[in-house]
C-alpha positions as CSV (number, residue, x, y, z in Angstrom):
1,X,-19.6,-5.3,-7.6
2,X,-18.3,-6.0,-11.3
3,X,-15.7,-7.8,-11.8
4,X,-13.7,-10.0,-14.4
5,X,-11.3,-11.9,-15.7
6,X,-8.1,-10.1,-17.4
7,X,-5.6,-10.3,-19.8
8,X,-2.2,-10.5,-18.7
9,X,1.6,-10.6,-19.2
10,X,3.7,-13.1,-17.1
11,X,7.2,-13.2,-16.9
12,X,9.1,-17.0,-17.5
13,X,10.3,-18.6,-14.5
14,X,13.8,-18.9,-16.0
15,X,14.4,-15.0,-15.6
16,X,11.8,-13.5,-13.3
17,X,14.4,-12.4,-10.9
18,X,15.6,-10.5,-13.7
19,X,12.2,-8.8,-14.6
20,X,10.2,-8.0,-11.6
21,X,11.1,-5.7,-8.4
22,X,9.6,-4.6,-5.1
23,X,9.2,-1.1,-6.2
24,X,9.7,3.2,-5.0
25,X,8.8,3.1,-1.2
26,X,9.6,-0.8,-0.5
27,X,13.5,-0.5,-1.6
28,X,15.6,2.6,-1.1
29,X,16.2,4.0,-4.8
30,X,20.4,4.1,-4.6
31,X,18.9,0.0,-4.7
32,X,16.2,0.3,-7.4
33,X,18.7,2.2,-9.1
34,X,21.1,-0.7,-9.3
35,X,18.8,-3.0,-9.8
36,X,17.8,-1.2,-13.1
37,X,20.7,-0.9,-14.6
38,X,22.1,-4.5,-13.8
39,X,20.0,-6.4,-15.9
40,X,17.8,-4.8,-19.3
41,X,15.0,-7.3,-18.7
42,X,14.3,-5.2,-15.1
43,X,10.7,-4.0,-15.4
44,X,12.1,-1.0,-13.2
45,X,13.5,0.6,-16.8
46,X,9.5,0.4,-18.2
47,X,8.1,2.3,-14.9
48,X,10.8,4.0,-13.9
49,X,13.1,4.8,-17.0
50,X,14.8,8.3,-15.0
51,X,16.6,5.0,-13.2
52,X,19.2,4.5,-16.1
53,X,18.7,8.0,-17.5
54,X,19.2,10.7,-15.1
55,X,18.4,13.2,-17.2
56,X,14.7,12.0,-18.2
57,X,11.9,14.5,-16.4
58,X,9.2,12.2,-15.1
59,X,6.0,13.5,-17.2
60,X,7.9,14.6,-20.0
61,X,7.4,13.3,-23.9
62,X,10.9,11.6,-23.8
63,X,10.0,10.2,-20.1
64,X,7.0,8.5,-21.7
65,X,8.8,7.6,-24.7
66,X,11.8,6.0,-23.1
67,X,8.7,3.6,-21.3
68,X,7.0,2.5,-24.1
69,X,10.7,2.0,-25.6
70,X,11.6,-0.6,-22.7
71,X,8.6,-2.1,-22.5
72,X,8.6,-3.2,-26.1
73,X,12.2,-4.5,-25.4
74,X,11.1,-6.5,-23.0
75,X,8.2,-7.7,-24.8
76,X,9.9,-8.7,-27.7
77,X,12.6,-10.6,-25.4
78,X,10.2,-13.6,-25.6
79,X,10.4,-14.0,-21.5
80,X,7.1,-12.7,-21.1
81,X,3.7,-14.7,-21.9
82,X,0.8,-13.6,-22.5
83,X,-1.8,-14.8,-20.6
84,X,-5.8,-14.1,-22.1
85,X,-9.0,-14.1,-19.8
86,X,-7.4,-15.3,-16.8
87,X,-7.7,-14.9,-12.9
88,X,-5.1,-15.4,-10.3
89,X,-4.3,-16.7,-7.0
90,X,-1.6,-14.4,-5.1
91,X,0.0,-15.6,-1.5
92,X,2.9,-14.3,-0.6
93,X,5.2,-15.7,2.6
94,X,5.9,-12.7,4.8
95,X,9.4,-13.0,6.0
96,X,7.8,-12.6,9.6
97,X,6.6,-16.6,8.6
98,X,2.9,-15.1,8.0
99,X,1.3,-16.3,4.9
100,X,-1.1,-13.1,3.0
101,X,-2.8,-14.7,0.3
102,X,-5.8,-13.1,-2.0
103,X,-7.4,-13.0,-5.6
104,X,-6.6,-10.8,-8.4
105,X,-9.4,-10.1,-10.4
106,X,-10.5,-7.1,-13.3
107,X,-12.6,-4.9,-11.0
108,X,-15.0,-2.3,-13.1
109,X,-13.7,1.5,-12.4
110,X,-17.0,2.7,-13.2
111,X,-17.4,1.1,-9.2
112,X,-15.0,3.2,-8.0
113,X,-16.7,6.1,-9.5
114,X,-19.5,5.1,-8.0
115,X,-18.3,4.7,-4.4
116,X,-18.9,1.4,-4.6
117,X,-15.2,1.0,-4.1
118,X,-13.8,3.2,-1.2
119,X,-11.3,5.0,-0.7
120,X,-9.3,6.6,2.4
121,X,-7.3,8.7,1.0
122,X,-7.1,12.0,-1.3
123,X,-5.2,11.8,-4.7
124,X,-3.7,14.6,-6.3
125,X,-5.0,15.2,-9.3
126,X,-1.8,15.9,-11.1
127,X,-0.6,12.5,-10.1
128,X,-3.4,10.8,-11.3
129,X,-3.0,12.5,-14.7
130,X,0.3,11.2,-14.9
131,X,-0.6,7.7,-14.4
132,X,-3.4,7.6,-16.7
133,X,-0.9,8.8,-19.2
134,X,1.4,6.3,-18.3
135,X,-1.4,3.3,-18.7
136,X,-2.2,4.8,-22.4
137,X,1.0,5.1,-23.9
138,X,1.9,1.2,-22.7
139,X,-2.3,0.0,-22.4
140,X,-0.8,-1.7,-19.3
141,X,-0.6,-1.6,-16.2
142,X,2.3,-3.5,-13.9
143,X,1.0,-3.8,-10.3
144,X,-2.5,-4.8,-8.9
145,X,-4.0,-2.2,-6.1
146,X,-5.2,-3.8,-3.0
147,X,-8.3,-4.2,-1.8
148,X,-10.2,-5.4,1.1
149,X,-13.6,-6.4,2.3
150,X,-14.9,-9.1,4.8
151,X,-14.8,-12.1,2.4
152,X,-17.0,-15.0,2.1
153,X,-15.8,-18.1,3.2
154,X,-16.2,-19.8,0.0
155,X,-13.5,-18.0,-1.3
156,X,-11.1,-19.2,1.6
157,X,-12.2,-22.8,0.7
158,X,-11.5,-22.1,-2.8
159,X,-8.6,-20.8,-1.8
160,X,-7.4,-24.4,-0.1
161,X,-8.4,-26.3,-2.7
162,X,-6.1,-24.2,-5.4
163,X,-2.9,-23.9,-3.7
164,X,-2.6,-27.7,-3.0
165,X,-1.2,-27.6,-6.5
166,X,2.1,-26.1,-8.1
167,X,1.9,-22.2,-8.4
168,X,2.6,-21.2,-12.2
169,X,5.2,-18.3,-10.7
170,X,7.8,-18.1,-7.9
171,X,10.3,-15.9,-6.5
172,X,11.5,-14.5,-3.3
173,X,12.2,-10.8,-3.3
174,X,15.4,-8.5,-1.1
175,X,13.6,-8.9,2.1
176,X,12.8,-12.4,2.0
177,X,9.2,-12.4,0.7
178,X,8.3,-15.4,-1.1
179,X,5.4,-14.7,-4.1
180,X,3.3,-17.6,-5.5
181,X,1.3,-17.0,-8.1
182,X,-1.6,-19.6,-9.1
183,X,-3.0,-18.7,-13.1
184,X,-6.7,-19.8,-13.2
185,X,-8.6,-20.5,-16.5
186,X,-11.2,-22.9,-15.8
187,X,-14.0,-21.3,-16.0
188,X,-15.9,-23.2,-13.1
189,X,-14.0,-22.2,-11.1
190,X,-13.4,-18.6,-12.4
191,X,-17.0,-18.6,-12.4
192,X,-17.5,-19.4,-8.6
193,X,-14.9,-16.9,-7.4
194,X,-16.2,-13.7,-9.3
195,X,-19.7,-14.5,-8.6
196,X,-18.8,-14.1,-4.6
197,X,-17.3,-11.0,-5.5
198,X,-20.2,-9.5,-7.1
199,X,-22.5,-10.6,-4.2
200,X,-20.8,-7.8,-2.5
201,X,-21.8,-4.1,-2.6
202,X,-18.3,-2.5,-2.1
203,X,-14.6,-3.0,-1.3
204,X,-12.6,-0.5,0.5
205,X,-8.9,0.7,-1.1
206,X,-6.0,-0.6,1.1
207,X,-3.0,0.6,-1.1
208,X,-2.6,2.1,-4.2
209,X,-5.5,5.4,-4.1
210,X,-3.9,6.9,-7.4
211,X,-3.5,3.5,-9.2
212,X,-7.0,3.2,-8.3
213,X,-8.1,6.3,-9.4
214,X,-6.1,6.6,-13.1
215,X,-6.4,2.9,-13.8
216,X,-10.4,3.9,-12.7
217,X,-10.4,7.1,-15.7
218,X,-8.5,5.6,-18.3
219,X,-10.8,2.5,-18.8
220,X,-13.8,4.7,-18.7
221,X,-12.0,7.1,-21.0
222,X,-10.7,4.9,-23.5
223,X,-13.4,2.3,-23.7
224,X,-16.4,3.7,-22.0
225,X,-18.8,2.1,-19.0
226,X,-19.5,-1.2,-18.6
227,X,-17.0,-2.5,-21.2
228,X,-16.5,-5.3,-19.3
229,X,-13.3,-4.5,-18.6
230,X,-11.3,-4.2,-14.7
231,X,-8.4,-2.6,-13.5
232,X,-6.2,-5.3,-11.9
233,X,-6.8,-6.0,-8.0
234,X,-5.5,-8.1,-5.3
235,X,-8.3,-8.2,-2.5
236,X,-8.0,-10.0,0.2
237,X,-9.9,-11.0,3.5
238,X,-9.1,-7.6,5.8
239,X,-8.3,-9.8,8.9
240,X,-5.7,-11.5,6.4
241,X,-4.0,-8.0,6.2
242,X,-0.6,-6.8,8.0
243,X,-1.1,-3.1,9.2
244,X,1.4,-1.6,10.9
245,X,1.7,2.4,12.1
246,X,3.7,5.0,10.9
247,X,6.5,7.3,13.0
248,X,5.4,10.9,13.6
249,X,8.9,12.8,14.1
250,X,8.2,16.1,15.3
251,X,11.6,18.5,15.5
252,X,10.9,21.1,18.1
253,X,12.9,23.2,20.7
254,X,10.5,21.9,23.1
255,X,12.2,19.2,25.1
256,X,11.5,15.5,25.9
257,X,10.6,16.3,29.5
258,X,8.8,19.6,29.0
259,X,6.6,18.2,27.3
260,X,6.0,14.6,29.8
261,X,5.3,18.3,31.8
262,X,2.7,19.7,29.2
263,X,0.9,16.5,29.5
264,X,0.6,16.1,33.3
265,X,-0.5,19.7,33.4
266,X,-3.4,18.7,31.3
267,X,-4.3,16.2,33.2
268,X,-3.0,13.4,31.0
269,X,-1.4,10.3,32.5
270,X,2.2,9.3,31.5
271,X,4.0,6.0,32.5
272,X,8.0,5.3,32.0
273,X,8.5,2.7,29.6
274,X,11.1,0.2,29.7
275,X,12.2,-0.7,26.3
276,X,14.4,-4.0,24.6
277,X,15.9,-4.0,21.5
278,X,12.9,-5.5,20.1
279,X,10.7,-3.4,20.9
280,X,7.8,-2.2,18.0
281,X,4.3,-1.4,18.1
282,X,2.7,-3.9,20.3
283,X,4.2,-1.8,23.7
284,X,1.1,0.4,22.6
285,X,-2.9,-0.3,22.7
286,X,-6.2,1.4,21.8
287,X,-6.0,5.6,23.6
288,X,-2.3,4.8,24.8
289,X,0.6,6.6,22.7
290,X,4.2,6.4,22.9
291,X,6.7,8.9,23.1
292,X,10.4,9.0,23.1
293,X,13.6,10.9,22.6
294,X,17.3,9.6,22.1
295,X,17.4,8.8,25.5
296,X,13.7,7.5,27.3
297,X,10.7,7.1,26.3
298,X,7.1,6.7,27.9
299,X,3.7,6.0,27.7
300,X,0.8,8.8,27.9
301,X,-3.3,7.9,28.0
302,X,-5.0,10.3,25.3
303,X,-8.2,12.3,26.4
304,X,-11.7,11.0,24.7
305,X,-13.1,13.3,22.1
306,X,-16.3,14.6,22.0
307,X,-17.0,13.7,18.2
308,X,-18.8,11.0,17.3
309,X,-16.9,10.8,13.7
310,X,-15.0,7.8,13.0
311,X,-12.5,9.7,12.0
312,X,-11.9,11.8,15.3
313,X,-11.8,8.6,17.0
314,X,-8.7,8.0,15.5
315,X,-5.7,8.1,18.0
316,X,-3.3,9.4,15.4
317,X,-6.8,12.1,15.2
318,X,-6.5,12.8,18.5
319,X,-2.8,13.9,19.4
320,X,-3.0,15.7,16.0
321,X,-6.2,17.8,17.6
322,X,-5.9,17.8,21.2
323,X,-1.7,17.8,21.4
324,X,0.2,18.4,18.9
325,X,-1.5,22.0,17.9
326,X,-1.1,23.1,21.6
327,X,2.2,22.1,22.0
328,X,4.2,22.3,19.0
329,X,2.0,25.0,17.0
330,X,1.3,21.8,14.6
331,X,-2.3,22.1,13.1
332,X,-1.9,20.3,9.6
333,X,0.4,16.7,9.3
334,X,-0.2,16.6,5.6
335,X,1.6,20.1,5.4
336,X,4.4,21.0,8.3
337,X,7.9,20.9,7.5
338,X,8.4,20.1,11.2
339,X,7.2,16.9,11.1
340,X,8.2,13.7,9.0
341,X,7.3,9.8,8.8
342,X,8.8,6.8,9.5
343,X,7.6,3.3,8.6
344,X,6.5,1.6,12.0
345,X,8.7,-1.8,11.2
346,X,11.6,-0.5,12.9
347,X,12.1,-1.2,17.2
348,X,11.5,1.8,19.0
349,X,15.2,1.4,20.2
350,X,16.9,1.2,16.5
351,X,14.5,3.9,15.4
352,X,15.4,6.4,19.1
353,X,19.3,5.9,17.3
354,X,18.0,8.0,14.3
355,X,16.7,10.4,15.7
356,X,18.3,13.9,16.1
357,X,18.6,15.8,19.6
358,X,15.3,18.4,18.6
359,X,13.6,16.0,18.2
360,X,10.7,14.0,20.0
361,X,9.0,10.8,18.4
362,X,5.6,9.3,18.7
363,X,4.2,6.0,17.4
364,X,0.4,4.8,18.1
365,X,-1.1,1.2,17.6
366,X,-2.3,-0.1,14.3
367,X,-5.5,1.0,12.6
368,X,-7.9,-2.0,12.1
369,X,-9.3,-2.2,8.8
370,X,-13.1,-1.7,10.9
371,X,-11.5,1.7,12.1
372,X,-10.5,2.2,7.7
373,X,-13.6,0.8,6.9
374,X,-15.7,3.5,9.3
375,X,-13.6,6.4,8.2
376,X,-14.4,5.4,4.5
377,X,-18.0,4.6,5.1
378,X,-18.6,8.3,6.4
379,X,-16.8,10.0,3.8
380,X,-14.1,11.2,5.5
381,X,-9.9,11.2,5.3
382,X,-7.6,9.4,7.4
383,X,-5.0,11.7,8.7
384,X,-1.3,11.4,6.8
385,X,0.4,8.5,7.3
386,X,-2.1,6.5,9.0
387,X,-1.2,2.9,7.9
388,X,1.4,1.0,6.4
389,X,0.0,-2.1,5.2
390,X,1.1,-5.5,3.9
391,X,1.4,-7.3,1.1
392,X,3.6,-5.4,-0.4
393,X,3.8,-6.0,-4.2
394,X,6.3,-6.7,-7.3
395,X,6.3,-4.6,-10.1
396,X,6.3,-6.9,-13.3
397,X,5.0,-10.1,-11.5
398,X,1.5,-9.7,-13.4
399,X,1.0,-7.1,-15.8
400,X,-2.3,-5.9,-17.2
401,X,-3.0,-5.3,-20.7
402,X,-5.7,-3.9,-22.6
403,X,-6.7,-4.9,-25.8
């Protein structure tokens, strides 16, 4: 792997509440919405200027302008630093009490080209022409992709030894995150944590596949391969990593017990499942699936598949395949309108409340970064909504420049 040090921007203690964000997909927008237009130091207005003008089209000429217009704003505020040939320490305390901590680093895009760093996903190409505009007009970018690999352990004793001191940034976001933030520019030190990362031969994407991919063509575009410069990653130790499932919510006129029916027809076994109002993920394992309506739910054993692909050992892979095609005429997740996602932090119980009386939920255990890793090693695509995995970042905490 390449990889390097970067140059940054860094908002002041004194107003950082006021400039960075969990950002779209972490906080409902009516929220991001507010936050924008409450204070004019929110980095929200650079990334997201249709928040305090309605009428901006994201894409368009004035959408881009009105960007590069807050972001000079805020740059000439004096609240953000800049910060030259740096690399950075991240931990962030989960609300849950967990602590996910990793390195952000410059990582070459010319390795992502390469397939050195993998991804999971497909991007849409029109998305990732949007965002490599974005990156030109402000030569920035505010939010580090995530990455993951089996780490040495040199880099967890590292690690230690730099946050026994004071981090340089702190603030605790709406749903009780804590971020830290530890800027290192000794350059022993900086040395011995980028050579580990170029001992390895790849990392695998975790979040962030379109980032990844613009941040990846713009550098290569605007200053050509092995520039020595990195798009700006977070990558941390995959057993350090919080993944969690997502809801499938299928709306059908078939009903709850029809299809508990279906399955024992096929020879699939199904068990009543008592639930408590804390009830999540962890009531289901490796082949075992839940299902549930407004009113019960139970457990049901998935048949092995024949395929020796990673990816059709997927359980989500599976019920997609071998169930939900045969019984609810669903052949394609990324494409049905009669099916729809919910993030699997919610009990089963609060989440059975949402639901509407067509229709029939499902949630699976979490992917392990080995099943990711696999799926990626072979070429192939997880299904929609596989994972949904944490950290979750601020917008603004660290911002890339390119000079």
């Amino acid at each position: 792997m390449k990889v390097f040090p970067i140059n940054t921007l860094l908002p002041k203690q004194e107003v950082i509440s006021d400039i960075v964000s969990l950002g779209s997909g972490k906080l409902p927008e009516h929220e991001l919405v507010e936050k924008a237009n409450r204070s004019e130091l929110s980095y929200l207005r650079v990334v997201k200027p249709q928040f305090i003008d309605k009428d901006l089209i994201a894409g368009s000429d004035d959408f881009y302008n009105s960007s590069v217009q807050h972001f000079n704003h805020l740059k000439s505020s004096g609240y953000l630093t800049e910060v030259s040939n740096s690399i950075f320490y991240y931990q962030q305390t989960h609300h849950s009490g967990t602590n996910l901590g990793g390195w952000i680093i410059g990582v070459d895009g010319d390795d992502y080209l390469e397939g050195k760093v993998k991804r999971h996903e497909n991007t849409i190409r029109a998305k990732e022409d949007r965002l490599v505009k974005h990156i030109q007009v402000l030569n920035s970018m505010a939010e580090p992709v995530l990455l993951s690999q089996v780490l040495p352990q040199k880099l967890n004793d590292l690690a230690t030894v730099v946050i026994q001191t004071t981090p340089n940034l702190s603030v605790t976001d709406e749903m009780d995150n804590l971020h830290n933030v530890w800027v290192i520019q000794d350059e022993l030190l900086q040395a011995s944590v980028l050579n580990e990362f170029q001992n390895l031969d790849s990392l695998y994407i975790a979040d962030g596949h379109h980032r990844v991919a613009g941040s990846s063509r713009f550098l290569i575009d605007q200053f050509g391969h092995n520039s020595g410069k990195g798009f700006m990653a977070l990558i941390m130790n995959e057993d350090d990593l919080l993944i969690k499932p997502f809801y499938r919510i299928v709306k059908t006129e078939v009903k709850h017990d029809q299809f508990q029916s279906f399955l024992e027809d096929q020879g699939v076994h199904c068990t009543k499942l008592e639930l408590d109002e804390n009830s999540d993920y962890g009531v289901v394992s490796f082949r075992k699936v839940c299902c549930f309506c407004k009113e019960q739910a139970f457990i049901f054993d998935l048949p092995e598949t024949e395929s020796s692909k990673a990816v059709d050992q997927l359980d989500v892979a599976i019920t997609e395949s071998l169930i939900f095609g045969p019984a609810f005429n669903i052949t394609n997740t990324a494409n049905d309108a009669n099916i729809r996602f919910q993030r699997g932090d919610m009990s089963i119980k609060k989440m059975m409340e949402y639901l509407n009386q067509d229709e029939i939920g499902f949630l699976f255990h979490s992917n392990t970064m080995a099943e990711i890793r696999a799926v990626a090693d072979e070429g192939s695509i997880m299904p929609p909504k596989s994972t949904f995995i944490e950290p979750k970042l601020l917008t603004g905490l660290i911002v890339e420049t390119y000079k």
